[in-house]
PyMOL Python script that loads the backbone (N, CA, C, O; Angstrom):
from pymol import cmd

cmd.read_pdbstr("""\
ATOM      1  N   UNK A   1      14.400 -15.047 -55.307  1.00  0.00           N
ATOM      2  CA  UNK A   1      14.896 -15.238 -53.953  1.00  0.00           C
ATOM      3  C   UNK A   1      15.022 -16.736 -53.672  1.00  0.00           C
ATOM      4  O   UNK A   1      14.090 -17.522 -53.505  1.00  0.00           O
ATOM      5  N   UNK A   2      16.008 -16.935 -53.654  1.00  0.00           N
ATOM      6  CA  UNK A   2      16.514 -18.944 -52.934  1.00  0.00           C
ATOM      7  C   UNK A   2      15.305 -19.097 -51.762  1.00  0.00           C
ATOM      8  O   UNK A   2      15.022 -18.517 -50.714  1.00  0.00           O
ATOM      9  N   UNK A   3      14.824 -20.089 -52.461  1.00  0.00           N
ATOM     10  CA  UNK A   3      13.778 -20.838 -50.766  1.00  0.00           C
ATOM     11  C   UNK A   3      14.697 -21.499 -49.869  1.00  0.00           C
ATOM     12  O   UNK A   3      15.567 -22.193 -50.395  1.00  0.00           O
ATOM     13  N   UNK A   4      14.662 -21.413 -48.627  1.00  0.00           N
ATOM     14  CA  UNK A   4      15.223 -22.076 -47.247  1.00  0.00           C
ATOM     15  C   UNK A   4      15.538 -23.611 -47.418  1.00  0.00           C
ATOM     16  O   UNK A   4      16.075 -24.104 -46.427  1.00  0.00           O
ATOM     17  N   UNK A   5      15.273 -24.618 -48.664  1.00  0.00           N
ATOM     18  CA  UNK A   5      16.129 -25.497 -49.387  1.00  0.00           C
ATOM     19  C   UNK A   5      17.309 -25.047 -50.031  1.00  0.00           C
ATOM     20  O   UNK A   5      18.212 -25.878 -50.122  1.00  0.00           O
ATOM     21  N   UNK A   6      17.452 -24.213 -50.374  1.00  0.00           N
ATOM     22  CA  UNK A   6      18.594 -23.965 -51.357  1.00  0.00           C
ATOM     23  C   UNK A   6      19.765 -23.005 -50.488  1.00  0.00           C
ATOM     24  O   UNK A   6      20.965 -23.076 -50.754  1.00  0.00           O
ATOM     25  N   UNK A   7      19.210 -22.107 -49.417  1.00  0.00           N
ATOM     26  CA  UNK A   7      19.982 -21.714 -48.239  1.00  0.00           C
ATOM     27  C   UNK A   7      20.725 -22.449 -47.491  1.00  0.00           C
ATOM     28  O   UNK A   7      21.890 -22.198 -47.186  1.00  0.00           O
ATOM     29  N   UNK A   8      20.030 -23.473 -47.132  1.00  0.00           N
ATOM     30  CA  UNK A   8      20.511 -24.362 -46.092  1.00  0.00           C
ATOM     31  C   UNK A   8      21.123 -25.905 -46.800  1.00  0.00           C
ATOM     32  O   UNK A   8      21.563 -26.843 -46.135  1.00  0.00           O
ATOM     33  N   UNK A   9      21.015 -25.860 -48.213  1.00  0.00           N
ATOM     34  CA  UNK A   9      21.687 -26.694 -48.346  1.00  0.00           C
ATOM     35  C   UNK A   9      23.472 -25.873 -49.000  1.00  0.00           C
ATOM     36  O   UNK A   9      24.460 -26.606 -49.049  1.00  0.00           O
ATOM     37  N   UNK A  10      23.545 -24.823 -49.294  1.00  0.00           N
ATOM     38  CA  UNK A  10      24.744 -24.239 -49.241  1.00  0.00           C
ATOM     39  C   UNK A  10      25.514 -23.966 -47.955  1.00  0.00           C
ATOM     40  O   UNK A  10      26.739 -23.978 -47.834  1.00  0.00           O
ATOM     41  N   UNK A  11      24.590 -23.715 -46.997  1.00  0.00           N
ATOM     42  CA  UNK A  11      24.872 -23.728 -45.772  1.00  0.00           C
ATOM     43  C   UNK A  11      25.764 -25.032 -45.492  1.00  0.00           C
ATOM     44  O   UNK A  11      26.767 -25.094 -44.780  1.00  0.00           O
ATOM     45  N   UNK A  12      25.158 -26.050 -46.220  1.00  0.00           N
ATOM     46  CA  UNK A  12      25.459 -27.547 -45.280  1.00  0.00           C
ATOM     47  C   UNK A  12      26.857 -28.001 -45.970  1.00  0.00           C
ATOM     48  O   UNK A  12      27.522 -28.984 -45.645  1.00  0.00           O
ATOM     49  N   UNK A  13      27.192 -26.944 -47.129  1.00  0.00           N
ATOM     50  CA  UNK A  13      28.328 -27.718 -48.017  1.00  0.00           C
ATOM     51  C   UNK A  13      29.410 -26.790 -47.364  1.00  0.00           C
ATOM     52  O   UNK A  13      30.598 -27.060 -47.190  1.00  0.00           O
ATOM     53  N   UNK A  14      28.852 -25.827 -47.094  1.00  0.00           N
ATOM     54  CA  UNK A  14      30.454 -25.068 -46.575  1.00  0.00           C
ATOM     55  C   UNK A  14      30.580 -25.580 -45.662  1.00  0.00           C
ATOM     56  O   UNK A  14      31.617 -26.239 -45.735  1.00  0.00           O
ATOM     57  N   UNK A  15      29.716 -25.791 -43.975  1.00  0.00           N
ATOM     58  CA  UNK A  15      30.081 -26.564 -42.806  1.00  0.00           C
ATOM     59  C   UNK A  15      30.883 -28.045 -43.125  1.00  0.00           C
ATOM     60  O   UNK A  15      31.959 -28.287 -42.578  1.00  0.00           O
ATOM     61  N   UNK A  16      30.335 -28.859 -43.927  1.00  0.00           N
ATOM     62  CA  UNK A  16      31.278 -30.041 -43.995  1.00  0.00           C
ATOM     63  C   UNK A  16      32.296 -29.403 -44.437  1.00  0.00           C
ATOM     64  O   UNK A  16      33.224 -29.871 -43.778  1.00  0.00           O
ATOM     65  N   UNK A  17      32.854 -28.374 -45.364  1.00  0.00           N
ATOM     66  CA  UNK A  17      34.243 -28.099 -45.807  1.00  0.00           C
ATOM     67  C   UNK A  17      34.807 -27.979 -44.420  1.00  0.00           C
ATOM     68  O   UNK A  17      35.810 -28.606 -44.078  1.00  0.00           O
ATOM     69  N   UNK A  18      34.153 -27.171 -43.632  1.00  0.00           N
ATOM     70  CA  UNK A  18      34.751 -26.242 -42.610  1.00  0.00           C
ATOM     71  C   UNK A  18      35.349 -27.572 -41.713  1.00  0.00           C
ATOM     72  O   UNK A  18      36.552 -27.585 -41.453  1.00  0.00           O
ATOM     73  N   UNK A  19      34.322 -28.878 -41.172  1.00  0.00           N
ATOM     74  CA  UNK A  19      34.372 -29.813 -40.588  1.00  0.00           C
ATOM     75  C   UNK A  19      35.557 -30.488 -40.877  1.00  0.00           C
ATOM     76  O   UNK A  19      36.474 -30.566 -40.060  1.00  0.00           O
ATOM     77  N   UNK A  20      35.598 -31.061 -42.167  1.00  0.00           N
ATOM     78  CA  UNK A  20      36.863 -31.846 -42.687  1.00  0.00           C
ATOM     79  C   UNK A  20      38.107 -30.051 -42.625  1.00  0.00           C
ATOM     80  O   UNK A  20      39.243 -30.526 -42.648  1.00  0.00           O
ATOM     81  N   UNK A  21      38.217 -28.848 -42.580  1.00  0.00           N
ATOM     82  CA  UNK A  21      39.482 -28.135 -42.478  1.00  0.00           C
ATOM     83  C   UNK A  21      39.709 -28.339 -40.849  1.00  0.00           C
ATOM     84  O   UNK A  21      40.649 -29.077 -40.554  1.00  0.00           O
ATOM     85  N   UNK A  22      38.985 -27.791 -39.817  1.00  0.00           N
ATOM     86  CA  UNK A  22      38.980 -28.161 -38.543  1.00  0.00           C
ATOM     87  C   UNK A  22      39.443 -29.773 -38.221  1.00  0.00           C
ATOM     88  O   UNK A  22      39.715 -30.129 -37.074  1.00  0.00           O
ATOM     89  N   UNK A  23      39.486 -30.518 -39.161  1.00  0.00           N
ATOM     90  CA  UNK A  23      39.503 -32.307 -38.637  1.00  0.00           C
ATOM     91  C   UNK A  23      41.149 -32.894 -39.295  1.00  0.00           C
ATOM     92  O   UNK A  23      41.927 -33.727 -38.831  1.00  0.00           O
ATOM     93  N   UNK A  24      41.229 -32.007 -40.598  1.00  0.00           N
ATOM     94  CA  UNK A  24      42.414 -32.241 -41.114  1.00  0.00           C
ATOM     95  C   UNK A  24      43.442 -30.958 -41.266  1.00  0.00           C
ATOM     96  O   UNK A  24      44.098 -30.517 -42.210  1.00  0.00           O
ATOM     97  N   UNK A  25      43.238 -30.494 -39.617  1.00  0.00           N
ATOM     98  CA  UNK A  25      44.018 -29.077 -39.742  1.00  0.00           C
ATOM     99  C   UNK A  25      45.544 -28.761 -39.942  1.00  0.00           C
ATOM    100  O   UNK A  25      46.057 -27.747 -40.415  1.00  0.00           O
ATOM    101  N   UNK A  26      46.412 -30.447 -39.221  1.00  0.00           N
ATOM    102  CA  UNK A  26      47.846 -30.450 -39.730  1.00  0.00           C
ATOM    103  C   UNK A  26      48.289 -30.251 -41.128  1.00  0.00           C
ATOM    104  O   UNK A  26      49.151 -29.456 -41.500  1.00  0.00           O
ATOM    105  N   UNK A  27      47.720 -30.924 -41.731  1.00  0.00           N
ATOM    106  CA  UNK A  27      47.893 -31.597 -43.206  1.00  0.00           C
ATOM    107  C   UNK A  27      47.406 -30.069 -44.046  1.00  0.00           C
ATOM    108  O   UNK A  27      48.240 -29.685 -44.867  1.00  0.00           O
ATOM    109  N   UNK A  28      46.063 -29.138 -43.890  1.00  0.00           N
ATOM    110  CA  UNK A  28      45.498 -28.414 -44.744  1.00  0.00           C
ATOM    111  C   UNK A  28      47.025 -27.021 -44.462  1.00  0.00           C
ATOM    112  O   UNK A  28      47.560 -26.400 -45.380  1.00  0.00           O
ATOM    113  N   UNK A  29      47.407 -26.878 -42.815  1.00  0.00           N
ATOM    114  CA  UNK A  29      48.382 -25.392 -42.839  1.00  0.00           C
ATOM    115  C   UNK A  29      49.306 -26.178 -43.328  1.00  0.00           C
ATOM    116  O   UNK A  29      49.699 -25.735 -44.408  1.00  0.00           O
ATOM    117  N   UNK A  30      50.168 -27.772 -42.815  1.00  0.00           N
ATOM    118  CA  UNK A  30      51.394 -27.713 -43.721  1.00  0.00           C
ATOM    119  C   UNK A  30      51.610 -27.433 -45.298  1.00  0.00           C
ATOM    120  O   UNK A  30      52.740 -27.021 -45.561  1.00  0.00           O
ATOM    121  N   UNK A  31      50.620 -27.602 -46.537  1.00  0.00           N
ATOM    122  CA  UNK A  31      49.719 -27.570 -47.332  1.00  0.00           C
ATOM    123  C   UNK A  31      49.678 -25.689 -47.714  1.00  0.00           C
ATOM    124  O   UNK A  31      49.876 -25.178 -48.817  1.00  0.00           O
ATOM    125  N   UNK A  32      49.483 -25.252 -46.915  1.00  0.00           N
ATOM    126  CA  UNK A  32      49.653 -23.810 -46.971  1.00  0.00           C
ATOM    127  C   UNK A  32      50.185 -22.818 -46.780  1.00  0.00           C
ATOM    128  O   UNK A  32      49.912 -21.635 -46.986  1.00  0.00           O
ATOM    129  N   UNK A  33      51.700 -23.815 -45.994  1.00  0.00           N
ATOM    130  CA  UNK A  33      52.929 -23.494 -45.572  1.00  0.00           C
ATOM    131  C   UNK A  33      53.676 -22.986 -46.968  1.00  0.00           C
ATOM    132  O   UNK A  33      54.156 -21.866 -47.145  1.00  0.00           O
ATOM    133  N   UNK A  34      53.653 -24.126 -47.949  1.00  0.00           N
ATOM    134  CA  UNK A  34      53.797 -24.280 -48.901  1.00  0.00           C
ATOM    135  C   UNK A  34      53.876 -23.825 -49.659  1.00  0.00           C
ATOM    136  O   UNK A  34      54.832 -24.041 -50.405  1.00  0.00           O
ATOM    137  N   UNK A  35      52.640 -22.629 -50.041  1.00  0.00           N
ATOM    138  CA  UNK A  35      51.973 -22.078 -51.130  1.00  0.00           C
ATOM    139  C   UNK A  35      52.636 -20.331 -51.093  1.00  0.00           C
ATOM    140  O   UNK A  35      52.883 -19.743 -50.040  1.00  0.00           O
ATOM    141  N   UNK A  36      52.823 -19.761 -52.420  1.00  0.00           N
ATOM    142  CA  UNK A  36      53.007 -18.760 -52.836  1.00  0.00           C
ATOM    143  C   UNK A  36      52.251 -17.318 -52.889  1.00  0.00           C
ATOM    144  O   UNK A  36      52.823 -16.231 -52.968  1.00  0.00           O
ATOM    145  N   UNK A  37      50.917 -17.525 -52.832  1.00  0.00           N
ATOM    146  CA  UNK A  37      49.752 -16.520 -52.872  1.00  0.00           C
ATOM    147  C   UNK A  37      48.402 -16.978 -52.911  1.00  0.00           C
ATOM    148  O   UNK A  37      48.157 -18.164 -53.129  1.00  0.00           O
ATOM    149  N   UNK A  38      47.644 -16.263 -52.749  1.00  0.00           N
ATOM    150  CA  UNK A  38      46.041 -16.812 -52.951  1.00  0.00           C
ATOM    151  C   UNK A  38      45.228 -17.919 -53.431  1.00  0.00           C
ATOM    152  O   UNK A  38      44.277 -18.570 -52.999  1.00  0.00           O
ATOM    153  N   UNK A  39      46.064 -17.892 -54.659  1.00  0.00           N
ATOM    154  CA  UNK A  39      45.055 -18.791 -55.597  1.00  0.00           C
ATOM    155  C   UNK A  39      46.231 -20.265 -55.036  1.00  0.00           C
ATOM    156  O   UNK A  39      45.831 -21.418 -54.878  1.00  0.00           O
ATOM    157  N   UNK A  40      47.270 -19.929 -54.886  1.00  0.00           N
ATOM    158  CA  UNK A  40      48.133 -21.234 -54.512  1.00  0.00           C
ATOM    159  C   UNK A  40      47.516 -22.231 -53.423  1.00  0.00           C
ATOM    160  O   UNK A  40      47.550 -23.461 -53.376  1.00  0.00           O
ATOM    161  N   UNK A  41      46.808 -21.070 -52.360  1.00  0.00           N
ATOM    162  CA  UNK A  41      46.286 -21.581 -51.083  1.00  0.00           C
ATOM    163  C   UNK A  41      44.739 -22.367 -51.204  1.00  0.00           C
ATOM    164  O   UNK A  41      44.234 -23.307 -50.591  1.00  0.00           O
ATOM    165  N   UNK A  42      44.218 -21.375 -52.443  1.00  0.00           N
ATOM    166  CA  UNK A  42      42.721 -22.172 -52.726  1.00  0.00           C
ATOM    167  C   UNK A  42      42.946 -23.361 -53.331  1.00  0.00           C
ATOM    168  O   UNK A  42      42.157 -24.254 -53.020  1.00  0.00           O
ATOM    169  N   UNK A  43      44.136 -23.731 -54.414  1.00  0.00           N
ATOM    170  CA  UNK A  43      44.424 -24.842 -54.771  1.00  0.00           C
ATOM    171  C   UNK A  43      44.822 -26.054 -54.024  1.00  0.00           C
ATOM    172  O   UNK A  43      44.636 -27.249 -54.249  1.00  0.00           O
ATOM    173  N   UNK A  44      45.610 -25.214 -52.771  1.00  0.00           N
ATOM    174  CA  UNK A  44      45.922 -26.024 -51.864  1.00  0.00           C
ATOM    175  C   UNK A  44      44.816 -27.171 -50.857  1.00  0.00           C
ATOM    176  O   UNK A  44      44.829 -28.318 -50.409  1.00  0.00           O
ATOM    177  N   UNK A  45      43.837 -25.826 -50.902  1.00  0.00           N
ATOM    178  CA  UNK A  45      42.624 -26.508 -49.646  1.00  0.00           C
ATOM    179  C   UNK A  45      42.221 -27.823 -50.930  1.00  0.00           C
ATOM    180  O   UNK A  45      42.511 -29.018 -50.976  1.00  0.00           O
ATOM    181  N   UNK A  46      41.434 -26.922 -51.866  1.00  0.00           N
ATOM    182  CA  UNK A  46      40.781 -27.987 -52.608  1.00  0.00           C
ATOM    183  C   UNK A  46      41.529 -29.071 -52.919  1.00  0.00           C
ATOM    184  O   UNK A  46      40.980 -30.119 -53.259  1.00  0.00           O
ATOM    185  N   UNK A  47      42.868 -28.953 -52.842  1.00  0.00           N
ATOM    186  CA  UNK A  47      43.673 -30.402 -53.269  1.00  0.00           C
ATOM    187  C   UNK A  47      43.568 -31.429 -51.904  1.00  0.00           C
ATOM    188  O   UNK A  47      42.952 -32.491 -51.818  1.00  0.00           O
ATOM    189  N   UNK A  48      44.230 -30.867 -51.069  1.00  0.00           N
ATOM    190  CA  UNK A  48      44.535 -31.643 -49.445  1.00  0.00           C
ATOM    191  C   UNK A  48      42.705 -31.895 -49.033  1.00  0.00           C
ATOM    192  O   UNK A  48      42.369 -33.000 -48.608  1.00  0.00           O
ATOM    193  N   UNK A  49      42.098 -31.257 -49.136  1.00  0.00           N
ATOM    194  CA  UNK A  49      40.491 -31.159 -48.591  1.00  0.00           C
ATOM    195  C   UNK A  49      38.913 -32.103 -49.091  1.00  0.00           C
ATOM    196  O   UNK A  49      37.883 -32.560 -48.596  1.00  0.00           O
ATOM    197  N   UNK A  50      39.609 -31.975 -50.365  1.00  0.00           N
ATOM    198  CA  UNK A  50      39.192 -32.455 -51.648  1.00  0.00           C
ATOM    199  C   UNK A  50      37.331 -32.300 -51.832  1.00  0.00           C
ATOM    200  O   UNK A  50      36.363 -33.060 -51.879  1.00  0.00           O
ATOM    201  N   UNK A  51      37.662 -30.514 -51.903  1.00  0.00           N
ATOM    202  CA  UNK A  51      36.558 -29.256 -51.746  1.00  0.00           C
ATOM    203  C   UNK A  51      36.240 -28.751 -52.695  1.00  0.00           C
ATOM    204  O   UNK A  51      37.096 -28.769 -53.579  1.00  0.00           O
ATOM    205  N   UNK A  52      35.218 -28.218 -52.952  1.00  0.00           N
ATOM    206  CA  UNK A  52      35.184 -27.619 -54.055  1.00  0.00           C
ATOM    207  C   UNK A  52      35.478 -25.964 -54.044  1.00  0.00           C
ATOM    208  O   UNK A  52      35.197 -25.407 -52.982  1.00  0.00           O
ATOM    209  N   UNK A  53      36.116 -24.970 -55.321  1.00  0.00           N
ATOM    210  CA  UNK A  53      36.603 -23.669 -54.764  1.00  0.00           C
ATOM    211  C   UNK A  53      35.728 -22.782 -53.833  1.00  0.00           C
ATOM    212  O   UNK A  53      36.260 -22.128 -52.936  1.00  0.00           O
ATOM    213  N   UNK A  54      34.103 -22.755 -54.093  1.00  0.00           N
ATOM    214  CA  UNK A  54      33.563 -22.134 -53.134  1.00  0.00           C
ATOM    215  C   UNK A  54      34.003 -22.878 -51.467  1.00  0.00           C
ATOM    216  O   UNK A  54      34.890 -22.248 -50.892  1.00  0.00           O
ATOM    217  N   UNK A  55      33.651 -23.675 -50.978  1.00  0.00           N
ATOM    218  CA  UNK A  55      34.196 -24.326 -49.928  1.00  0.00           C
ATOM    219  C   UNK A  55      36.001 -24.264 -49.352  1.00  0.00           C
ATOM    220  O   UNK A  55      36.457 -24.562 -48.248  1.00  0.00           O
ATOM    221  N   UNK A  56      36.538 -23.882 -50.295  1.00  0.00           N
ATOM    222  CA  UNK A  56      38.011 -23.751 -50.265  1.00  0.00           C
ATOM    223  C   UNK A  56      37.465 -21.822 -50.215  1.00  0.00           C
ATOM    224  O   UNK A  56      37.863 -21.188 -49.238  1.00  0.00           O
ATOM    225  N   UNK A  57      37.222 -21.611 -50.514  1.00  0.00           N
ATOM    226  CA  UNK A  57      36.985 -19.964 -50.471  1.00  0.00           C
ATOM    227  C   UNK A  57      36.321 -19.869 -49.075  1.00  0.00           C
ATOM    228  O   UNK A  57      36.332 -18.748 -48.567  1.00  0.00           O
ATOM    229  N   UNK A  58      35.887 -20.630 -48.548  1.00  0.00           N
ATOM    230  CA  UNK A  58      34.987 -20.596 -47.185  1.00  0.00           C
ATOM    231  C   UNK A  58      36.343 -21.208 -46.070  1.00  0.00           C
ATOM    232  O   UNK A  58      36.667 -20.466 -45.143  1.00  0.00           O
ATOM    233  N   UNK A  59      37.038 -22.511 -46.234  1.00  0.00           N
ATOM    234  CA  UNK A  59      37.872 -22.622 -45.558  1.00  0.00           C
ATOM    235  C   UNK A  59      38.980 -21.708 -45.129  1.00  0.00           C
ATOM    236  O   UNK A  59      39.309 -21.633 -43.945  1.00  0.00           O
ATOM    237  N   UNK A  60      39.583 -20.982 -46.116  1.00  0.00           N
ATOM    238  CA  UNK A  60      40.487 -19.789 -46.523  1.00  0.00           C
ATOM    239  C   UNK A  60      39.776 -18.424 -45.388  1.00  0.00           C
ATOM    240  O   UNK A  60      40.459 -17.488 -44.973  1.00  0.00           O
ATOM    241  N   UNK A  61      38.620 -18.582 -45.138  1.00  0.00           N
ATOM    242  CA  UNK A  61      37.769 -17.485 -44.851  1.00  0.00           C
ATOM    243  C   UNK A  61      37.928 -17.781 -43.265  1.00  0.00           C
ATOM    244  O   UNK A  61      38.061 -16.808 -42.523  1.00  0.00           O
ATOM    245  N   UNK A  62      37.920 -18.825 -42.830  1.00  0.00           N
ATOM    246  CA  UNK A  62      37.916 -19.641 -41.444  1.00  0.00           C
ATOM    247  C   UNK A  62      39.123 -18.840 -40.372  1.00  0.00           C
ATOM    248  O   UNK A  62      40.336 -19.023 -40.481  1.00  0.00           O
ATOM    249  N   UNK A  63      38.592 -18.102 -39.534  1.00  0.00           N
ATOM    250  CA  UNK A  63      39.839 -17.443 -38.404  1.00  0.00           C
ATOM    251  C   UNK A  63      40.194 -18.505 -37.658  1.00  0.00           C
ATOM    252  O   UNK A  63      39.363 -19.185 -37.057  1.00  0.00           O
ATOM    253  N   UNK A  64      41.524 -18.741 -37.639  1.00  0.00           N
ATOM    254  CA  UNK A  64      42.106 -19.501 -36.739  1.00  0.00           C
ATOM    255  C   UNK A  64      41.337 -19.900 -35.437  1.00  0.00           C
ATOM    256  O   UNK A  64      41.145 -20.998 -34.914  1.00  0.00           O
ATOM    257  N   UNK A  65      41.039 -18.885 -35.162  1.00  0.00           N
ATOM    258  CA  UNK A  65      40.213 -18.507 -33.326  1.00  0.00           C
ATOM    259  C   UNK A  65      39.491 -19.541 -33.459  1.00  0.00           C
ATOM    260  O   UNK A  65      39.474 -20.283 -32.476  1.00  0.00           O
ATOM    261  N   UNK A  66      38.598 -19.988 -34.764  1.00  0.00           N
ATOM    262  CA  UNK A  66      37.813 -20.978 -34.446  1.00  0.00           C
ATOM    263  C   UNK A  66      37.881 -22.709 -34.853  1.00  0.00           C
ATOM    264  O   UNK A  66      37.044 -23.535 -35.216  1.00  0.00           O
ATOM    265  N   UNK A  67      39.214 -22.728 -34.598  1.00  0.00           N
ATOM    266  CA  UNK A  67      40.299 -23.860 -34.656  1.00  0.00           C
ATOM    267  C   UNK A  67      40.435 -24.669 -33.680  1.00  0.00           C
ATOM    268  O   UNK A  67      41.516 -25.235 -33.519  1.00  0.00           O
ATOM    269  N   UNK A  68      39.175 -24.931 -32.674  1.00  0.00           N
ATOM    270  CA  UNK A  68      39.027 -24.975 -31.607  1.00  0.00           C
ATOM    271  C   UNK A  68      37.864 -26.084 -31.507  1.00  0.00           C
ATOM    272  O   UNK A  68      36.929 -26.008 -32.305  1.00  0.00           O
ATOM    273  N   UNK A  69      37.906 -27.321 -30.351  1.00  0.00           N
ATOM    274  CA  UNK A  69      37.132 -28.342 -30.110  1.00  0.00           C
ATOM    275  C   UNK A  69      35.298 -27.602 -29.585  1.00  0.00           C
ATOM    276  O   UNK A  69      34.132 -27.858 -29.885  1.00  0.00           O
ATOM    277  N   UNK A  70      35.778 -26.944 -28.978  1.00  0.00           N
ATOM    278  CA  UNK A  70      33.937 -25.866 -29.154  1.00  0.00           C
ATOM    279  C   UNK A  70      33.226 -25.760 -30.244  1.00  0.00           C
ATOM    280  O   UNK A  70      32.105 -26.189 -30.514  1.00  0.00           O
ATOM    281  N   UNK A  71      34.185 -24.980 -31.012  1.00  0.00           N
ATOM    282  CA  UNK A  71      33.532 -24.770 -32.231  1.00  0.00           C
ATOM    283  C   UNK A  71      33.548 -26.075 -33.285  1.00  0.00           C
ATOM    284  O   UNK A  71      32.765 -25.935 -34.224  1.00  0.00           O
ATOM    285  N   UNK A  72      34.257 -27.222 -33.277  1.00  0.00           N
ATOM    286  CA  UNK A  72      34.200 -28.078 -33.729  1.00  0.00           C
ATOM    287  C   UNK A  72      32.760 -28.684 -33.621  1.00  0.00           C
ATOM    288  O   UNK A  72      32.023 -28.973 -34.564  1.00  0.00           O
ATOM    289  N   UNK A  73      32.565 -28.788 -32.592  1.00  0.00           N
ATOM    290  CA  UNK A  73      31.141 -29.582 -32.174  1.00  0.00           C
ATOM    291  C   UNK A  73      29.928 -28.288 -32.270  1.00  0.00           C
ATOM    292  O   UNK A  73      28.721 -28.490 -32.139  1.00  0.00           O
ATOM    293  N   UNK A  74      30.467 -27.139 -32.490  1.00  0.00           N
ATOM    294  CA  UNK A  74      29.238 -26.527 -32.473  1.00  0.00           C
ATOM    295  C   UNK A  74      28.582 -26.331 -34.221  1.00  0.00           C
ATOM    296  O   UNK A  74      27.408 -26.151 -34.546  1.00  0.00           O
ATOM    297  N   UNK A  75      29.713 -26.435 -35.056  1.00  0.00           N
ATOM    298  CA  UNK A  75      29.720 -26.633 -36.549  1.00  0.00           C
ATOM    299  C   UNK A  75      29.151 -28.243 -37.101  1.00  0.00           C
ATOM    300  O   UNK A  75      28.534 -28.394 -38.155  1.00  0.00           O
ATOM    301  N   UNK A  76      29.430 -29.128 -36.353  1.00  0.00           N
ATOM    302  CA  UNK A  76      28.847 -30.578 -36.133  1.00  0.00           C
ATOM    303  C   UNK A  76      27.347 -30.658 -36.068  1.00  0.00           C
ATOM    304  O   UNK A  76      26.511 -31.055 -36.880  1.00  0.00           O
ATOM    305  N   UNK A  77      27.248 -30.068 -34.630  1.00  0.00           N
ATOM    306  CA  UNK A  77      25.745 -29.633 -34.474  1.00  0.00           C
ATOM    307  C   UNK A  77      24.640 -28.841 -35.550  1.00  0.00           C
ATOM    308  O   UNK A  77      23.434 -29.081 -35.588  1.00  0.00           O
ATOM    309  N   UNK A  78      25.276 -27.962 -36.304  1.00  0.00           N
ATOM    310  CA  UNK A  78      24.659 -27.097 -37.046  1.00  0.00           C
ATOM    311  C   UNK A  78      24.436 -27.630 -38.098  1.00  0.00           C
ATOM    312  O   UNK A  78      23.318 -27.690 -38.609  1.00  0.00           O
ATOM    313  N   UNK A  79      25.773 -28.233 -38.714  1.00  0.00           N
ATOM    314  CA  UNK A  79      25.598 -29.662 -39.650  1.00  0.00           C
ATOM    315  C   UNK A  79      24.730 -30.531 -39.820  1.00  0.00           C
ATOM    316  O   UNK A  79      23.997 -30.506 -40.809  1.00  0.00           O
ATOM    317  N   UNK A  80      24.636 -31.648 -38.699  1.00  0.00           N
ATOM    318  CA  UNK A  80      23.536 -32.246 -38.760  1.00  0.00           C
ATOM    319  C   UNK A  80      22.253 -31.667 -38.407  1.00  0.00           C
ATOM    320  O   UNK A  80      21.304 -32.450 -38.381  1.00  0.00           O
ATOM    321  N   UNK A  81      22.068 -30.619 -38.169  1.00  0.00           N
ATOM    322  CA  UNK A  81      20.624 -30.066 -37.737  1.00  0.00           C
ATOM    323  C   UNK A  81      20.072 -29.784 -39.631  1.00  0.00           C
ATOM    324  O   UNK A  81      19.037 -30.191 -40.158  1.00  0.00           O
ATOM    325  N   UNK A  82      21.107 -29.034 -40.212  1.00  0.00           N
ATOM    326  CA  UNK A  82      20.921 -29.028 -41.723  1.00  0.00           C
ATOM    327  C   UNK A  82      20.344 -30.061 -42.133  1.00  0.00           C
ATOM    328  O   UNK A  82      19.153 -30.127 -42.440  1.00  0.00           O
ATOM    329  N   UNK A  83      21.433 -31.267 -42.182  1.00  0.00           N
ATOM    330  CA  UNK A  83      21.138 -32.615 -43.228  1.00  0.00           C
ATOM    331  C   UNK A  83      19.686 -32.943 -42.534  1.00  0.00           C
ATOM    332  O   UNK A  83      18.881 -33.147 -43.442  1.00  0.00           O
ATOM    333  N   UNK A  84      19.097 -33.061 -41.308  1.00  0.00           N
ATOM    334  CA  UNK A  84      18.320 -33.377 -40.895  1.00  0.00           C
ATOM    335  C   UNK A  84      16.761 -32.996 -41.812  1.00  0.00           C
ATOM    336  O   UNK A  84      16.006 -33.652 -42.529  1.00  0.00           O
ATOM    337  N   UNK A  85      16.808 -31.642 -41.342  1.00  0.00           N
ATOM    338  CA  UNK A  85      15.914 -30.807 -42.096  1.00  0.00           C
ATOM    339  C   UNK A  85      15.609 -31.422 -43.639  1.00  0.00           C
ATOM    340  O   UNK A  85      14.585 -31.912 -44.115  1.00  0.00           O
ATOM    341  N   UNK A  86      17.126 -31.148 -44.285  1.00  0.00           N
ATOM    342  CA  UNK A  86      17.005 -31.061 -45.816  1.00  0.00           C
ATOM    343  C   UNK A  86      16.453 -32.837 -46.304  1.00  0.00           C
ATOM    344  O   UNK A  86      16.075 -33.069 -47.452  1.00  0.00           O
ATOM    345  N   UNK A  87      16.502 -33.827 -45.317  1.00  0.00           N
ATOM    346  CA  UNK A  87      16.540 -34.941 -45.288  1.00  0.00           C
ATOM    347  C   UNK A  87      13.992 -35.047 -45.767  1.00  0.00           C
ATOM    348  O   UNK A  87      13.176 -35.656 -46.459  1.00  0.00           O
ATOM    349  N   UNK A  88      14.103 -33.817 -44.603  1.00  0.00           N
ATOM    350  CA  UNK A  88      12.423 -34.011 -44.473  1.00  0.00           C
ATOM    351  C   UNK A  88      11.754 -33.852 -45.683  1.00  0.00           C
ATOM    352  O   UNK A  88      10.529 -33.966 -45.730  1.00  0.00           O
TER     353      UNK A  88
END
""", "prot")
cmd.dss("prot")
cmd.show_as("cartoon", "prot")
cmd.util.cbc("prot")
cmd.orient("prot")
């Protein structure tokens, strides 16, 4: 079973993906405008994002709905509450 280090630091790699897709959201849909199918679009994030595929599998995963300055800062928040922790 992963100890609450190894949770929360996977935790902390998808939120920065999520942070930089929410921050560079023109650039990641024109980028995906682009693309042909699935794997085109994971290539896409990780190229424009410069993510790794789990994190591009997490961005890809991201509903529009939360494309939004709320949730921006509430993914921020959760973020640094992570690095904080993992910092102790």
């Amino acid at each position: 079973m992963p100890d609450n280090d190894d949770a929360a630091r996977s935790r902390a790699v998808v939120l920065a993906a999520l942070l930089i897709a929410i921050e560079r959201r023109d650039a990641l849909l024109a980028a995906l405008w682009q693309t042909e199918d699935e794997q085109g679009a994971r290539d896409a994030v990780q190229r424009v994002l410069g993510v790794s595929e789990v994190q591009a599998r997490a961005v890809l995963d991201l509903q529009l709905r939360r494309f939004t300055p709320a949730t921006l800062e509430s993914l921020r928040a959760e973020y640094d509450q992570l690095r904080h922790l993992l910092e102790d």
